[in-house]
N, C-alpha and C positions, 0 to 999 in steps of 0.2 A: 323652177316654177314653185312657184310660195304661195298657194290660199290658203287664206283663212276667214274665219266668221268673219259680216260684216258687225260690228258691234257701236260703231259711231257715227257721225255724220262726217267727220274724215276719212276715216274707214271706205266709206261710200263712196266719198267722192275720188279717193283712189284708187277702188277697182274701176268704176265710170272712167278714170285718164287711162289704164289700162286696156281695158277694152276698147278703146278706140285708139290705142298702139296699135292692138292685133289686129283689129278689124281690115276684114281680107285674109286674113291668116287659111291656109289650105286645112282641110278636112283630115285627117290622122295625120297631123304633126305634133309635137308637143305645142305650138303654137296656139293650133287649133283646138286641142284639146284642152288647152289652159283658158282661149274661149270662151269656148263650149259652158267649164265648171264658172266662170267667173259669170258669165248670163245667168246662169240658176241662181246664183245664192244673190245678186244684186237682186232679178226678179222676186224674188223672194223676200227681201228686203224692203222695195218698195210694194207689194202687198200689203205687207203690215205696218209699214209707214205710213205712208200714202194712201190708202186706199181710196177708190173712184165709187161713189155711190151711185144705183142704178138710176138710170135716167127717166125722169116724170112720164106717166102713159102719155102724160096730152103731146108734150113734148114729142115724143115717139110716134104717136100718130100721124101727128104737123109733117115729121120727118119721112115716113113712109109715105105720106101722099104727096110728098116734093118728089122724093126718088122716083114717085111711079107718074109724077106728071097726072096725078087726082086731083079733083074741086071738092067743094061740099057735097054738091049733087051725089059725085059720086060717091058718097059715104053714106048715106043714104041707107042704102040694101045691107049697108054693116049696123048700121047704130039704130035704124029706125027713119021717123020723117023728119025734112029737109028742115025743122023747126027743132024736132031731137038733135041734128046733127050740132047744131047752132049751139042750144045748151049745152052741150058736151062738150066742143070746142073753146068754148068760153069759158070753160070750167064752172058752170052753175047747174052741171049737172053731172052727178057721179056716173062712173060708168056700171052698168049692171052685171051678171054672170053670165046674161042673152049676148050680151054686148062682147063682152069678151070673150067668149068662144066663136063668136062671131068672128072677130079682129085677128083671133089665133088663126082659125081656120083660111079666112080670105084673104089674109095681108102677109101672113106668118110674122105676126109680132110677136116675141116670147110672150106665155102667158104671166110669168113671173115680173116682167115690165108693168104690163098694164095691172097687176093686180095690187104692184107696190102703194 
């Protein structure tokens, strides 16, 4: 068992063919433990590569009231009246700090999402 930094985009993509040698590898074997370290440091790698930027509030919204099978109506009692709801959704209206403690509280959206 040989890791080392990933330091390339070769580099990368041979711990990636690697890991999916092991994968299925049992939990304390050198197998697995060679795994284990090669998950970290790729994670780690595309962190800093790659990184995913946080997803738009409205976005996130949309997304919370598909998951929870919500209408506008029902946003309503979060954002203010069925006319608020509408600018908000539509992005012609910013959301406020009412609004967002609101959306934390009732939906459990991170507030860090919606405040991006």
């Amino acid at each position: 068992m040989e890791i080392r930094p990933i330091k390339t985009e070769d580099d990368y993509n041979s711990s990636i063919q690697r890991i999916e040698e092991l994968w299925g590898s049992k939990k304390d074997t050198i197998e697995g433990d060679e795994l284990d370290l090669l998950c970290i440091i790729v994670e780690s790698y595309e962190m800093n590569h790659y990184p995913i930027a946080p997803p738009d509030p409205i976005d996130a919204i949309l997304f919370r009231m598909e998951q929870m099978g919500m209408t506008k109506t029902d946003m309503a009692k979060y954002l203010g009246s069925q006319s608020r709801v509408s600018e908000v959704l539509s992005r012609k209206r910013k959301l406020t700090l009412k609004m967002v403690k609101s959306l934390y509280k009732g939906l459990k959206i991170p507030a860090e999402i919606l405040l991006a």
